[in-house]
C-alpha positions as CSV (number, residue, x, y, z in Angstrom):
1,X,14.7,62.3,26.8
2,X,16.6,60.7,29.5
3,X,18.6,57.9,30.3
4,X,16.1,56.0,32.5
5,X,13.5,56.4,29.4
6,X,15.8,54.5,27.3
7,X,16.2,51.4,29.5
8,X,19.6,51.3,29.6
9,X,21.3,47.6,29.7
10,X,23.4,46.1,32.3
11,X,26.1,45.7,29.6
12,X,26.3,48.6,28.1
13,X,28.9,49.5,25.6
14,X,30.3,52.6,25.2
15,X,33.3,53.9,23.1
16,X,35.1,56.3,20.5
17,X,35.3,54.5,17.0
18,X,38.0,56.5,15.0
19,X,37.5,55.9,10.9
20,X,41.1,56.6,9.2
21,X,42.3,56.3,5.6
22,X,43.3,57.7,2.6
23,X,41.6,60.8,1.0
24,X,38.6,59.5,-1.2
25,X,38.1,56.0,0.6
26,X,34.6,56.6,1.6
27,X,35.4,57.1,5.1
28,X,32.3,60.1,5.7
29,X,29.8,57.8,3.7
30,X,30.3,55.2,5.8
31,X,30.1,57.7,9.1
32,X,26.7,58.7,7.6
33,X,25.3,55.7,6.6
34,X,26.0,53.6,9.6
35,X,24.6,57.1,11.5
36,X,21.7,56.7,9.2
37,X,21.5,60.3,8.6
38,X,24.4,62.5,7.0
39,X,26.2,64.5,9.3
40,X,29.9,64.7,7.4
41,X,29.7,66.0,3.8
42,X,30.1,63.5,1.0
43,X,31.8,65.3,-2.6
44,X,33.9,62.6,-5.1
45,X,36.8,64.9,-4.6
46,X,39.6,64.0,-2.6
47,X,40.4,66.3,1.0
48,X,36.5,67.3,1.4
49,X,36.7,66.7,5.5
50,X,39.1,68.8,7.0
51,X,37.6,68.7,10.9
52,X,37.0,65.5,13.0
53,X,33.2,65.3,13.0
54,X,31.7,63.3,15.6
55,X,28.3,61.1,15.2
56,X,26.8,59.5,17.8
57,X,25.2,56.7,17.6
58,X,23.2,55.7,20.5
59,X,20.7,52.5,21.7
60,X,19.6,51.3,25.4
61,X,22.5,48.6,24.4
62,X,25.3,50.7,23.2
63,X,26.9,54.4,22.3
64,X,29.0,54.1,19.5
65,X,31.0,57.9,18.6
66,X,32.2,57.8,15.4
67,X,35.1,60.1,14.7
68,X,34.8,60.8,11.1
69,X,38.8,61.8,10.1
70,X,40.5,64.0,7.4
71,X,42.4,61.6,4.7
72,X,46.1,60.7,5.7
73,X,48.0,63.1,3.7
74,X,51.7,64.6,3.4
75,X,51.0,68.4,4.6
76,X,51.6,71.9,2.4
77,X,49.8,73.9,4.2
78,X,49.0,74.9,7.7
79,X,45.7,73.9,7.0
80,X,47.1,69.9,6.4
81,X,48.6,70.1,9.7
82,X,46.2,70.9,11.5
83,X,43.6,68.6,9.4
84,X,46.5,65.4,10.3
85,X,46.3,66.7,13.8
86,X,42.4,66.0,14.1
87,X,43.5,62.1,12.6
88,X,45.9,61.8,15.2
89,X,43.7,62.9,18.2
90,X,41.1,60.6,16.8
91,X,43.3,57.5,17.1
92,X,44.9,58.8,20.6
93,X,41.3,58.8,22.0
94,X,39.9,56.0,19.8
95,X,38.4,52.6,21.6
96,X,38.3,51.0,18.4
97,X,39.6,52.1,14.7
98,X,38.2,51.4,11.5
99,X,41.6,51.2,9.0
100,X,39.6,52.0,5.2
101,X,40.9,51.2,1.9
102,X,39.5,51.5,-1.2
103,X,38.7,48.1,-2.9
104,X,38.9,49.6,-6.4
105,X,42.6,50.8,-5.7
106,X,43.6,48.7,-2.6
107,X,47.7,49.0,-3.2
108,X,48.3,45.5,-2.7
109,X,52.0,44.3,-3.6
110,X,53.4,48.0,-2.5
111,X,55.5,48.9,0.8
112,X,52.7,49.7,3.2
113,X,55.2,50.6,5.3
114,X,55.6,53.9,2.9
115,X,51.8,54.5,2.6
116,X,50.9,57.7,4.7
117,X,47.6,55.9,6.1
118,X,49.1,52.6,7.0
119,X,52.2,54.2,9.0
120,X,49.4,55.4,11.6
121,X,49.1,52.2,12.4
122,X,52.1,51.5,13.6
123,X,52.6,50.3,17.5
124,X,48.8,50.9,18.0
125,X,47.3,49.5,21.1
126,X,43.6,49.0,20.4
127,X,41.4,47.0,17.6
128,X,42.1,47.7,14.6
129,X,39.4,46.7,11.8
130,X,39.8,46.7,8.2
131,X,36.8,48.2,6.0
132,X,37.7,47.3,2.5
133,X,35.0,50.0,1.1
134,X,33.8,49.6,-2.8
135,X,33.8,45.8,-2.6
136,X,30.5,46.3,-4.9
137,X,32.5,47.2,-7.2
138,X,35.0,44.1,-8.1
139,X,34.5,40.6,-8.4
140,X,34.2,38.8,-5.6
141,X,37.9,36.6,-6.2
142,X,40.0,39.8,-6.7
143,X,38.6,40.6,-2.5
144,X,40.7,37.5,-1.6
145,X,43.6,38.5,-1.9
146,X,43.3,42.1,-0.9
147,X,42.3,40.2,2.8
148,X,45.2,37.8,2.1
149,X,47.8,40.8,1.7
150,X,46.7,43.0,4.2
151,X,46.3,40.4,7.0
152,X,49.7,40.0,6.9
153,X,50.7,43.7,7.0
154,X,48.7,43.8,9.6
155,X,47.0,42.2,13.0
156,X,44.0,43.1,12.2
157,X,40.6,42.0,14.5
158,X,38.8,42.1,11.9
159,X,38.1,42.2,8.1
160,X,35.2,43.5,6.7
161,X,34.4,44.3,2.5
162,X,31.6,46.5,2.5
163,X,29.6,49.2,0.3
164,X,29.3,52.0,2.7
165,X,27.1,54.1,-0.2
166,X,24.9,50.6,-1.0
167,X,25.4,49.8,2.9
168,X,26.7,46.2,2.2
169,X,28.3,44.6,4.8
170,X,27.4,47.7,7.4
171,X,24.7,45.5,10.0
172,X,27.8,42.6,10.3
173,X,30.4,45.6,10.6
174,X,28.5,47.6,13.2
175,X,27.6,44.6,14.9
176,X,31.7,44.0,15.1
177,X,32.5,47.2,16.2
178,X,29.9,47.1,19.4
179,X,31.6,44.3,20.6
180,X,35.0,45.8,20.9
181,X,33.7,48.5,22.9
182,X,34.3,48.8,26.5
183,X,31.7,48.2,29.0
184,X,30.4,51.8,30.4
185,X,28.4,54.3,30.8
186,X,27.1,57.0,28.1
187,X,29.5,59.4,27.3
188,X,26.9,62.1,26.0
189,X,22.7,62.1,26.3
190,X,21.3,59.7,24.5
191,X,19.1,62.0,22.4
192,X,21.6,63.6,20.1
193,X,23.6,63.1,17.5
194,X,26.8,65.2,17.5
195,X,28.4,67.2,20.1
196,X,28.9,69.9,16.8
197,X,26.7,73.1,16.3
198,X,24.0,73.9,14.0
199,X,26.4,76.5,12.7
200,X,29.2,73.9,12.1
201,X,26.9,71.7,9.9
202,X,25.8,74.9,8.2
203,X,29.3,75.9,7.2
204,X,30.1,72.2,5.9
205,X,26.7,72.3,4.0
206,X,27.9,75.2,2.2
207,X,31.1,74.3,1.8
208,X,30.1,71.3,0.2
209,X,28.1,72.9,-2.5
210,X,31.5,74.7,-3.3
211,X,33.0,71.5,-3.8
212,X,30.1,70.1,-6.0
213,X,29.7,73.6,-8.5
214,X,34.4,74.2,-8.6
215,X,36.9,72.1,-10.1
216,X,40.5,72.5,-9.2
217,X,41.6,75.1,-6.8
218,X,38.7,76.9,-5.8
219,X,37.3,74.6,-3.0
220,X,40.4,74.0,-1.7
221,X,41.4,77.8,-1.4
222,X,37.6,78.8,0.5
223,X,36.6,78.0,4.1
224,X,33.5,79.4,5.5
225,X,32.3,81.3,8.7
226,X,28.9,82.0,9.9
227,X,28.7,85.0,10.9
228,X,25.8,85.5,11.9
229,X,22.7,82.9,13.7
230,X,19.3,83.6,14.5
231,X,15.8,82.7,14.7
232,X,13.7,85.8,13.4
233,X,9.4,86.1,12.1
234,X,7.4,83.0,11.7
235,X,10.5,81.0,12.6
236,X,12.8,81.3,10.0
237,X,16.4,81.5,10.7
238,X,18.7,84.1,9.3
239,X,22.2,82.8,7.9
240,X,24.9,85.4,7.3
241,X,28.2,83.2,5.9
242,X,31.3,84.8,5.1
243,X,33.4,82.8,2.2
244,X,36.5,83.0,2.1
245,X,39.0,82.7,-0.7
246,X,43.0,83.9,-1.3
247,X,43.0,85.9,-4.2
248,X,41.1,88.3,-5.8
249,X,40.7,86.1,-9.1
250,X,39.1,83.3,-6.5
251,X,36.2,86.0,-5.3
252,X,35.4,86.9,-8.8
253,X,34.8,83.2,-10.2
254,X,33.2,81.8,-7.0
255,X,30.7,84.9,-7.4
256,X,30.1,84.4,-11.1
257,X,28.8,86.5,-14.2
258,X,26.2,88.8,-12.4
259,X,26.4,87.0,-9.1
260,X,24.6,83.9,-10.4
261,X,27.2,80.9,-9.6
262,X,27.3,82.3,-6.1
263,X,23.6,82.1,-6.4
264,X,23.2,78.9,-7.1
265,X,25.6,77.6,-4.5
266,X,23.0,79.4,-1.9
267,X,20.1,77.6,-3.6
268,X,21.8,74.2,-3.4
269,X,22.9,74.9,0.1
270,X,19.8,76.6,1.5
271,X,17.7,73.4,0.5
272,X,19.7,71.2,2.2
273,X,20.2,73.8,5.3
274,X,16.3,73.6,5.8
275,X,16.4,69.9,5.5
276,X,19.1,69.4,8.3
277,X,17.3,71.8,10.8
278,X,14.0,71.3,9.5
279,X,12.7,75.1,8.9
280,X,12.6,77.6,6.6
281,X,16.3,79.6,6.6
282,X,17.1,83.2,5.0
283,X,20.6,82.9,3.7
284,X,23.0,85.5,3.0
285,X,26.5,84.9,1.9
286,X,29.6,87.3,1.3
287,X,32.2,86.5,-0.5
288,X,35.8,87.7,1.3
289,X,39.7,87.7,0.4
290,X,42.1,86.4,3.4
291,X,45.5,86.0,1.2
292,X,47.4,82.8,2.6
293,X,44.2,82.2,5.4
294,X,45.8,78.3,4.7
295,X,49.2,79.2,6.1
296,X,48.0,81.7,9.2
297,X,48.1,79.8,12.7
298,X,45.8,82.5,13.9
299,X,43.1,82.1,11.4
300,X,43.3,78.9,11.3
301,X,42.4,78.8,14.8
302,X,39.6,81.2,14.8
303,X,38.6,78.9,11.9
304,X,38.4,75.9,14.4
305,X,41.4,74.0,12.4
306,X,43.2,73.1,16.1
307,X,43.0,69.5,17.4
């Protein structure tokens, strides 16, 4: 489709929205629901995005690219570094951030001038909204003075409490952010959604279903790489993922008695797979030892893990 079929407007906005935070803070639900379609994976445990995964959300009015971030931690690993150096790209090339907190644990009365998140704030040039994310989930009167305390942390454009899961709060939000971007031209076509491959969604579909079957270390100690990509009879696509854990103990319980946890993480994956690309897929998947893979610069960026 091209840009003349969509009419574009005189005035139209275009700009990189960067969505920073702490681990946990909803910052990919929001991404997906303000997308209206999930493109970052969603688990309840903490450190679940480690790229920056871009959405693009496009009218004949406006392009808005969301920059979904990892959560602001302290690094251990390789891995963290490079994960911190995807947030900080994200706010170097950011229009407009969203600053999210968690309304259920919003760390009012503390130093914020300690908190990992909030020191990326610091000397920012740009519009900076707060999403107070989880609002459905406390009374009303305890929101005040969350806004209270961080509006004085803070400069903030904006404040907005929101449910990004019960999308709350998300039309007067977006609405907000549009406005903040500069006028210009589309960045990317107006017809797609992410700059990111079908193979990259694939790999964080998986990976995801790791995080939903493993407690503890496991997901944190696996990354995933396709290995393989291709359209074969009838139209079904052949998958071939490589897993990858750090020890042999790791490749023993993420295979399972008889192989059947590692079946079930390809049945849970392989029906969300043919959901995202709409057809039937053949997935295989291999379960592989790297020791260390977190702490080796070179894997890592084979991996994709470089800003």
């Amino acid at each position: 489709m091209s840009e003349q079929q969509f009419n574009i407007s005189d005035n139209f906005r275009c700009g990189y929205v960067a969505i920073i935070g702490e681990p946990n803070v909803g910052k990919s639900t929001l991404m997906n629901g303000l997308m209206g379609q999930k493109l970052s994976i969603v688990t309840p445990k903490p450190q679940t995005t480690r790229h920056k995964v871009l959405g693009l959300l496009s009218t004949n009015e406006h392009q808005v690219i969301f920059l979904d971030t990892p959560g602001i931690i302290k690094p251990k690993y390789l891995l963290h570094e490079a994960m911190m150096a995807f947030a900080s790209s994200a706010l170097e090339d950011a229009d407009v951030v969203l600053f999210m907190i968690d309304a259920t644990d919003p760390k009012v009365g503390v130093d914020l001038t300690h908190e990992e998140a909030f020191s990326r704030l610091k000397g920012l040039q740009k519009p900076v909204i707060l999403v107070i994310n989880k609002a459905d989930l406390v009374n009303k009167v305890e929101i005040l003075p969350v806004i209270d305390f961080y509006s004085k942390a803070f400069a903030f454009k904006e404040i907005f409490p929101v449910s990004a899961l019960k999308l709350d709060g998300t039309a007067d939000l977006l609405k907000a952010i549009v406005r903040e971007l500069p006028q210009h031209q589309p960045f990317y076509p107006l017809d797609i959604v992410s700059e990111q491959s079908e193979r990259f969604f694939v790999a964080e579909i998986i990976r995801e279903k790791i995080f939903e079957k493993y407690q503890q270390e496991i997901p944190y100690s696996t990354t995933v790489d396709i290995a393989e990509f291709k359209e074969r009879e009838a139209g079904k696509t052949f998958i071939s993922a490589d897993i990858y854990v750090e020890r042999d103990s790791q490749k023993g319980i993420l295979i399972g008695k008889g192989g059947e946890a590692l079946k079930q993480i390809g049945r849970w994956a392989r029906k969300d797979i043919e959901t995202f690309l709409h057809h039937p897929v053949f997935l295989e998947m291999r379960v592989k030892v790297r020791a260390d893979w977190r702490e080796d610069k070179a894997w890592l960026a084979r991996l994709g893990y470089k800003s």
